[in-house]
Every structure is written in structure tokens, then in C-alpha cells.
C-alpha positions as CSV (number, residue, x, y, z in Angstrom):
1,X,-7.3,18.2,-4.0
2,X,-4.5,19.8,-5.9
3,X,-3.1,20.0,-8.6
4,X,0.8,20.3,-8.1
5,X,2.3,17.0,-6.5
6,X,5.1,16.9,-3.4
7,X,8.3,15.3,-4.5
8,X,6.8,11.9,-3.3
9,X,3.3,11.9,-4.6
10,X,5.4,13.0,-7.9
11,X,7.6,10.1,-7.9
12,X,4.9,7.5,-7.5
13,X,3.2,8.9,-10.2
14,X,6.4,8.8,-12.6
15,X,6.8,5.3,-10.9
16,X,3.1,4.4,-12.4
17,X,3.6,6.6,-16.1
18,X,6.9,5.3,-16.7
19,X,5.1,1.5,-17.0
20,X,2.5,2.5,-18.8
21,X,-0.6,2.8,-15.9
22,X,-3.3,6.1,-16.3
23,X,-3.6,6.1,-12.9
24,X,-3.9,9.8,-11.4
25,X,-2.4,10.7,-8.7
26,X,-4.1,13.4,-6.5
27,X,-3.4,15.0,-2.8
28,X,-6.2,15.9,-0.5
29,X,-6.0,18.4,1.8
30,X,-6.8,16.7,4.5
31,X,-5.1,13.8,5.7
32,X,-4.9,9.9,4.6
33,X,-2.3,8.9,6.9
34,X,-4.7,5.9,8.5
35,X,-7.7,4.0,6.6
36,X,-10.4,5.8,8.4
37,X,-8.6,9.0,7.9
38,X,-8.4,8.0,4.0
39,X,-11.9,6.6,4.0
40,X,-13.6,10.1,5.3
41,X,-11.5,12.4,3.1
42,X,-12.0,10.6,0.0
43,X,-16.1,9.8,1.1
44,X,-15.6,5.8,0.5
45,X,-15.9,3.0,3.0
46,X,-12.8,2.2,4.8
47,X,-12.5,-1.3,3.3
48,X,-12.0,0.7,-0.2
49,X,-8.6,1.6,1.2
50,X,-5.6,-0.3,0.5
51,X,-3.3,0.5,3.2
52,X,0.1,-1.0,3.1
53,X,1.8,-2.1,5.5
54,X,6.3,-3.2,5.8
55,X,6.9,-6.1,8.1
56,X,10.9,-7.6,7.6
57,X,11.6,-10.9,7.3
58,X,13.7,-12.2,10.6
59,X,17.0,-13.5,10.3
60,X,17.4,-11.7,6.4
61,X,15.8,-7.8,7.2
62,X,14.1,-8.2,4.3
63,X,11.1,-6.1,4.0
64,X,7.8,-7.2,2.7
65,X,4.7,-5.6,1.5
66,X,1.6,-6.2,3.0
67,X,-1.6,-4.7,0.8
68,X,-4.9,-4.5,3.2
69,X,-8.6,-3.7,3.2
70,X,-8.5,-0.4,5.4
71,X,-11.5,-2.8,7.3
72,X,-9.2,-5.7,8.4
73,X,-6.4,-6.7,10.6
74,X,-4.0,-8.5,9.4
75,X,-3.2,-12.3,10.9
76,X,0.5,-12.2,10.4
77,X,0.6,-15.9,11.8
78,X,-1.6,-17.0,8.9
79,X,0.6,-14.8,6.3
80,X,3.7,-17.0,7.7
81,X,1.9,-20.3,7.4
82,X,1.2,-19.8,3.8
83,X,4.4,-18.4,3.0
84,X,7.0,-19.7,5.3
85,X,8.2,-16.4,6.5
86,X,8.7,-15.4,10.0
87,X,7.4,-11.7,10.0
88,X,8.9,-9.2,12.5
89,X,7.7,-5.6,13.1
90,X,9.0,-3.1,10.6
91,X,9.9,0.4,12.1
92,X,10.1,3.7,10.9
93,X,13.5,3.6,9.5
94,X,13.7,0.9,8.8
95,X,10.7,1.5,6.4
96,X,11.9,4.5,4.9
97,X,15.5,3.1,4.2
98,X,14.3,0.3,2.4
99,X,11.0,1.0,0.7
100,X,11.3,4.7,0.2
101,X,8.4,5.9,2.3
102,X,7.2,7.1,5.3
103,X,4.6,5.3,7.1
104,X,1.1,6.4,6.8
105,X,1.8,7.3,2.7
106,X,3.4,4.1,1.6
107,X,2.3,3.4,-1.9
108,X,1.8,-0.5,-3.3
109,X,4.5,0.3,-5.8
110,X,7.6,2.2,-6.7
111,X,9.5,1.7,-3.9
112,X,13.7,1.8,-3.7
113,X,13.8,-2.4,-4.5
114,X,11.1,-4.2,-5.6
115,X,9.1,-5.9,-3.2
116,X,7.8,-9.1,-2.1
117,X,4.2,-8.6,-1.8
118,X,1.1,-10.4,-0.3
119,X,-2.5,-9.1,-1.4
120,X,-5.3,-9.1,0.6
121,X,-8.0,-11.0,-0.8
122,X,-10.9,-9.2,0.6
123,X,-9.8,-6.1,-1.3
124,X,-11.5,-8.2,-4.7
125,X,-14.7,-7.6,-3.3
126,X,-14.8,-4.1,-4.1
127,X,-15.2,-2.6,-8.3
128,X,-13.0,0.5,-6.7
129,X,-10.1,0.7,-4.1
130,X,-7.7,3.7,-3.2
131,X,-4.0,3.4,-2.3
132,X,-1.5,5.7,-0.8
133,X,0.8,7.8,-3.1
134,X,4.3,8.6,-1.3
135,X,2.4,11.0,1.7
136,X,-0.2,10.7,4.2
137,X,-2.1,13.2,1.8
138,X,-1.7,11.4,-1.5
139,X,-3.8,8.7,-3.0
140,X,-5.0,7.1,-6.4
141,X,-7.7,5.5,-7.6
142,X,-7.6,1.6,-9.1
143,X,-9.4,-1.6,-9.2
144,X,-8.0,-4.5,-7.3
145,X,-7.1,-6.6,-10.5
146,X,-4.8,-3.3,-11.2
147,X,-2.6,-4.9,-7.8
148,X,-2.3,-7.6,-10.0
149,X,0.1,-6.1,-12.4
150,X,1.1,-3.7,-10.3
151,X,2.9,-5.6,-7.6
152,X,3.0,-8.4,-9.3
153,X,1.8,-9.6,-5.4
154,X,0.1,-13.1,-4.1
155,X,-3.5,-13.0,-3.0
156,X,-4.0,-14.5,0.5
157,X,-6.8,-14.0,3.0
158,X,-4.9,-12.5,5.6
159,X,-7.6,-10.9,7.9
160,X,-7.7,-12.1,11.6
């Protein structure tokens, strides 16, 4: 790990300082980019990882934050039934214009707007989880009630 931060890891750790969170942000050398990748470089299980995932809202392109045990898949169908959105496939792009991010380092918060957010559940049955910090190399340490004030998300079971 090191100790100097790329621009984006840096910015999700002003994000965190700036309302009041100790969280430390730290980039492996090796990569986080999926949850197994994550899992393996940081020596936890891969359900320890909360991988975040941008779907848009059809007929408004809004985006919306997803927060997942690295372990499950979401059920999108069962996000929309709960919440009354119609979830679409977010792209590249489209991810880093609206949230900030690349894909495969998108952090639960401190994006460009803030985001709606849906929780996954199953991430409470863990005292530890890691999250992505701007890059596929960049990650912090947290506890899932952390997501809580965080994101300021909904808890849902979400996993197919």
C-alpha cells in the first residue's frame, strides 16, 4: 500500500475528512477493480467487499447507486419492486459523467451529485467491510452501519 494518494483516491478521502469520517484511505498495489480482485489483495472474503454498482433510472437518466456484498448478484427486478424504479444498464460514460468515477473504483460516496442509494442488506452480517476509493487500486476500511450515514442509503435485500 502507499502512502501518497492519486487525484481520485485523494478526493474521496477529502470527500470523507471534510464530513467528519476517520476513515483511511489506502491504494494497494495490486488491483481492486472486481470483488474477488479486492477480496485477494486485501486477504478478506469477497462478501467483505462493497462493490458499487450505477444503474440509471429509464425515462429520467438518473443514476443510482447500488452498494453490494462482493458475494451476491444483484436482482435488479426485486430493487424495482421495492422502489418503483425501472433500472436500465449504466455505461461507462455515462458513469463517469454523472458520478465522478470510473467503473471498477467507484466509491459509496463523494460523487459529482449526491446519490440515490440502495444498501445491500447482507453486507450487515459482516463487523468489517471495504469499499472502493475513486480507482481500481483504492479502498477503505468501515463497518456497514458507517453506509448508514455515509450514503444516507435504503437497506434492501437485493441478492438474486
Amino acid at each position: 500500500m502507499t502512502s501518497i494518494l492519486s487525484d481520485s483516491a485523494q478526493r474521496v478521502q477529502d470527500f470523507m475528512a471534510a464530513r467528519g469520517f476517520s476513515f483511511e484511505v489506502k491504494e494497494l498495489s495490486s488491483s481492486a477493480r472486481t470483488a474477488q480482485e479486492a477480496a485477494d489483495s486485501i486477504g478478506c472474503t469477497v462478501g467483505q467487499i462493497a462493490k458499487s454498482l450505477v444503474f440509471r433510472v429509464k425515462g429520467t437518466d438518473l443514476p443510482v447507486l447500488v452498494v453490494a456484498s462482493g458475494s451476491n448478484r444483484v436482482d435488479v427486478a426485486k430493487i424495482e419492486q421495492v422502489t418503483g424504479m425501472e433500472l436500465g444498464k449504466a455505461d461507462g460514460s455515462f458513469v463517469k459523467e454523472k458520478v465522478g468515477y470510473a467503473i471498477g473504483g467507484i466509491p459509496p460516496a463523494g460523487h459529482r451529485v449526491p446519490l440515490k442509494t440502495i444498501l445491500d442488506i447482507d453486507l450487515k452480517k459482516y463487523d468489517v467491510i471495504w469499499a472502493a476509493a475513486g480507482t481500481p487500486h483504492a479502498v477503505f476500511r468501515l463497518q456497514p452501519a458507517d453506509l448508514d450515514s455515509l450514503t444516507a442509503g435504503v437497506w434492501l435485500e437485493l441478492s438474486e
